[in-house]
C-alpha positions as CSV (number, residue, x, y, z in Angstrom):
1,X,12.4,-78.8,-7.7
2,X,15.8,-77.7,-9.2
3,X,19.5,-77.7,-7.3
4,X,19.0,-73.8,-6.9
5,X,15.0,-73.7,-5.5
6,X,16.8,-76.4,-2.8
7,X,19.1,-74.0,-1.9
8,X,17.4,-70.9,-1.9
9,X,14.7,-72.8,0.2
10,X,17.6,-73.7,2.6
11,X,18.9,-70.3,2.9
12,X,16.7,-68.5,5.4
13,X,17.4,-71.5,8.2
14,X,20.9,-71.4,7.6
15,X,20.6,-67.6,8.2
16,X,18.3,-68.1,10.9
17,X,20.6,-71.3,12.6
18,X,23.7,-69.4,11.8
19,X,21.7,-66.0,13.7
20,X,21.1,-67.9,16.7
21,X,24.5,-69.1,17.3
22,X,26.1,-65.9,16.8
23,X,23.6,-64.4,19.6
24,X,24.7,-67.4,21.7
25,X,27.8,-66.6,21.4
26,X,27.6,-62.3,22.0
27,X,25.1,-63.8,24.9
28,X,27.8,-65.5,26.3
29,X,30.9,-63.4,25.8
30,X,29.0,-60.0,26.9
31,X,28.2,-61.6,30.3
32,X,30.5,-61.3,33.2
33,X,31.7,-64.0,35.2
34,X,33.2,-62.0,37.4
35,X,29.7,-60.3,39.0
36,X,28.1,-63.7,38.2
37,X,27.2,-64.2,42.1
38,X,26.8,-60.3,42.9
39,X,24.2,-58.5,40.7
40,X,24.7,-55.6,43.3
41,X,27.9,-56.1,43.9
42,X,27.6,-57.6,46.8
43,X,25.2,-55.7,48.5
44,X,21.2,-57.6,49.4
45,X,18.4,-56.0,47.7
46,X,16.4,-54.3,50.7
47,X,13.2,-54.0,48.4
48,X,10.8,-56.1,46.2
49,X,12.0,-54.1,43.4
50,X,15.8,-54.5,43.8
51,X,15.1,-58.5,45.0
52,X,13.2,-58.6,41.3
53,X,15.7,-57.1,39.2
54,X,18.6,-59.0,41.2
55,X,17.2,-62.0,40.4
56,X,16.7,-60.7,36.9
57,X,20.0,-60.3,36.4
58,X,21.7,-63.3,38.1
59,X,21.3,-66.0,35.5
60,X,22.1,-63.5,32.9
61,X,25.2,-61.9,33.9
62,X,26.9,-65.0,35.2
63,X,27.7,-66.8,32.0
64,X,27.9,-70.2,33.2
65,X,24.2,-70.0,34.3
66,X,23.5,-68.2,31.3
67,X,24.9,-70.6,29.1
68,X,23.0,-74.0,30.6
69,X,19.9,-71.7,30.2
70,X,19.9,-71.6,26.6
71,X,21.5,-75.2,26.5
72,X,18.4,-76.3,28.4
73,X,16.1,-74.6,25.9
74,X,18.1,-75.7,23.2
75,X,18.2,-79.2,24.4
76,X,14.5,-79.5,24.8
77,X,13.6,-78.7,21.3
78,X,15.2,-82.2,20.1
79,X,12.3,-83.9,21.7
80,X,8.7,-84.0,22.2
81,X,7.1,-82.6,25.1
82,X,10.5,-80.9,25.8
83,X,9.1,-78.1,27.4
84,X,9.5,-80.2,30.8
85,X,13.0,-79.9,30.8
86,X,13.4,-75.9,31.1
87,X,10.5,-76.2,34.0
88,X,11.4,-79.1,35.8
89,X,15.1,-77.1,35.1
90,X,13.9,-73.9,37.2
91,X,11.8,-75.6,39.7
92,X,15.5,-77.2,40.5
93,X,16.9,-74.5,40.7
94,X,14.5,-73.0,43.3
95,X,15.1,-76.2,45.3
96,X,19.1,-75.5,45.2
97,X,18.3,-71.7,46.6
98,X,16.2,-72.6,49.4
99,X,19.2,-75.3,50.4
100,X,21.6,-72.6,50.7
101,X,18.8,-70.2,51.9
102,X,18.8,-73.5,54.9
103,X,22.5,-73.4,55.3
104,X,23.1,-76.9,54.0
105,X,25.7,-77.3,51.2
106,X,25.9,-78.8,48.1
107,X,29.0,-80.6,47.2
108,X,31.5,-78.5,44.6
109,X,28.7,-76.1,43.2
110,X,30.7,-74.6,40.6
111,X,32.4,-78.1,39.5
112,X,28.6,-79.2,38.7
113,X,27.4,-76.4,37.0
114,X,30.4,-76.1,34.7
115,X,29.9,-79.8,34.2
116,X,26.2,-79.2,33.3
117,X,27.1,-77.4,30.8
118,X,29.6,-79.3,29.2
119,X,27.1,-82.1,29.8
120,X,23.9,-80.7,27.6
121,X,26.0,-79.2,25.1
122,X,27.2,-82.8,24.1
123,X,23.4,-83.7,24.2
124,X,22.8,-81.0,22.2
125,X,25.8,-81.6,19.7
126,X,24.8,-85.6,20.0
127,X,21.3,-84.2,18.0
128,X,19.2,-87.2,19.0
129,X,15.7,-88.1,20.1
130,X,16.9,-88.3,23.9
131,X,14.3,-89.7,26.9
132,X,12.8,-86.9,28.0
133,X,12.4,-88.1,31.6
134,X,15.8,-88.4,31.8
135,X,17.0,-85.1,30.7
136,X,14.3,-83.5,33.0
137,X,15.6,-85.2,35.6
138,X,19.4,-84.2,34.7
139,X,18.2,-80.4,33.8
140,X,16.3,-80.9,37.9
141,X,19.1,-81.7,39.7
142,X,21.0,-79.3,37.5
143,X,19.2,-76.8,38.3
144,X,19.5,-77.6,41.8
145,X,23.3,-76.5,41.8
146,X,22.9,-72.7,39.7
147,X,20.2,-72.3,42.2
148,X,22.3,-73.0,45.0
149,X,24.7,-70.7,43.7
150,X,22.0,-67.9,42.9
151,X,21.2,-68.3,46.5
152,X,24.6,-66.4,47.6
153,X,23.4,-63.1,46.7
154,X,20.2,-63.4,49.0
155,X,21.1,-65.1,52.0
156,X,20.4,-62.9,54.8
157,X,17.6,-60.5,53.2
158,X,14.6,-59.7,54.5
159,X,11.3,-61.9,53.3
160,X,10.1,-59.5,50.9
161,X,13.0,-58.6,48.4
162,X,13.3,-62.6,48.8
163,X,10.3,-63.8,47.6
164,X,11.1,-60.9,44.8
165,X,14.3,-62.4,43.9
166,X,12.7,-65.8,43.2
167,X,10.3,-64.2,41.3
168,X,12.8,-62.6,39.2
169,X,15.5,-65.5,38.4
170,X,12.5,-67.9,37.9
171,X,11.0,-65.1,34.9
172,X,14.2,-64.6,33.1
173,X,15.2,-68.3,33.5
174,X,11.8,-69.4,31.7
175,X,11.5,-66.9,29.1
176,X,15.1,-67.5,28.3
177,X,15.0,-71.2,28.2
178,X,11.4,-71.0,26.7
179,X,12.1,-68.8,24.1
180,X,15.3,-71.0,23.1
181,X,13.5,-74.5,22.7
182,X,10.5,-72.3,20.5
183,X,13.3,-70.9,17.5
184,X,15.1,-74.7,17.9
185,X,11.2,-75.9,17.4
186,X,11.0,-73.6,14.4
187,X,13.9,-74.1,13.3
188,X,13.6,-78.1,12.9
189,X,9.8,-77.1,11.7
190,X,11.0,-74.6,8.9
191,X,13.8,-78.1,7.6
192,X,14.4,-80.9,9.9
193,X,17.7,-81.9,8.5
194,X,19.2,-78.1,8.2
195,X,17.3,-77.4,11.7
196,X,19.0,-79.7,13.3
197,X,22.1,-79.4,12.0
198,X,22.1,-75.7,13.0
199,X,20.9,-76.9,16.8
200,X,24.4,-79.3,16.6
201,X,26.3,-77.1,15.8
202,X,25.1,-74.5,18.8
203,X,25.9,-78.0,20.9
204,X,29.3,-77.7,20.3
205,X,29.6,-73.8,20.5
206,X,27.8,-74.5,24.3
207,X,29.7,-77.7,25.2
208,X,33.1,-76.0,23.8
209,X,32.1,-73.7,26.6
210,X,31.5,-75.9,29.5
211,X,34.9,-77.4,29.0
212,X,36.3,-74.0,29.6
213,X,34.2,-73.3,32.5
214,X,35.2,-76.7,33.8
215,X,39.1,-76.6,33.4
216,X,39.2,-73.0,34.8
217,X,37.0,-74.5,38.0
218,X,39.7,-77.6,38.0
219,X,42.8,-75.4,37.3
220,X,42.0,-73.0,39.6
């Protein structure tokens, strides 16, 4: 195989590596932060249908959740049986929402999930095979602070636009992070080495990120 075959070979996962973290990116900066906690602003859904779409649009318009979404996803598709990680990821996150639905508290929510995301974008960026009990069980508790946050904008509904809004933010949340850890699958399937390299490179496009989130949660 000559230099050129290589590198036309090469040239549709670059495009497609190079496609997936430009969407990150227009993801990210076309969310905003500042509704990330009030889909309606501010107002509880009183239906099933306006509990659905709330919780819908929770983890996309804040972009902190948003962000650990895909890094979850993203983060999953460096190992086998990675799928775990966006599950075990969301059924944490329905534990954090019935805490605050319980009136407990969770220590610095906003600290942690800026941290989370700073956290599996260096995974991510790191590009190794990592235990994958381990970053289920990180991706769990995790998930445990976005939903404890997600449960602000439902606290004090009625039952049935509740149950919607679980419904909802547990949908968007697996077809996001499940669609994520299928391209960085397919990606690493189409040319491990170029694969990965593109999944790296999103790492430090996501972890870049977290730090941001984290010095404007520290900064105030």
């Amino acid at each position: 195989m000559t230099i050129s075959t290589l590198s036309r070979s090469t040239m549709p996962s670059r495009r497609l590596g190079l496609g997936i973290t430009l969407g990150i990116i227009t993801l990210l900066t076309c969310s905003s932060p500042a509704l990330a906690h009030h889909p309606l602003d501010g107002r509880l859904p009183a239906n099933a249908f306006e509990g659905f779409m709330s919780g819908m649009g929770h983890p996309v318009i804040g972009i902190d959740h948003l962000a650990f979404v895909i890094a979850a996803g993203l983060v999953a598709a460096l190992m086998r049986k990675g799928a775990m990680v966006p599950i075990l990821f969301v059924l944490g996150s329905l534990a954090g929402t019935g805490i605050h639905l319980q009136a407990l508290d969770l220590p610095a929510p906003e600290a942690f999930i800026s941290t989370s995301v700073l956290a599996f974008g260096l995974i991510l960026a790191r590009g190794s095979q990592t235990n994958v009990w381990l970053i289920s069980l990180l991706g769990a508790v995790s998930g445990m602070f976005h939903g404890y946050a997600y449960g602000e904008a439902i606290v004090g509904a009625e039952m049935t636009p509740t149950i919607s809004y679980l419904l909802g933010f547990v949908s968007i949340q697996l077809a996001i992070s499940l669609a994520a850890w299928a391209i960085g699958r397919a990606l690493q399937k189409k040319n491990q080495s170029q694969g990965l390299l593109n999944l790296r490179f999103a790492g430090f496009v996501l972890s870049g990120m977290g730090a941001v989130f984290l010095s404007s949660v520290v900064l105030g």
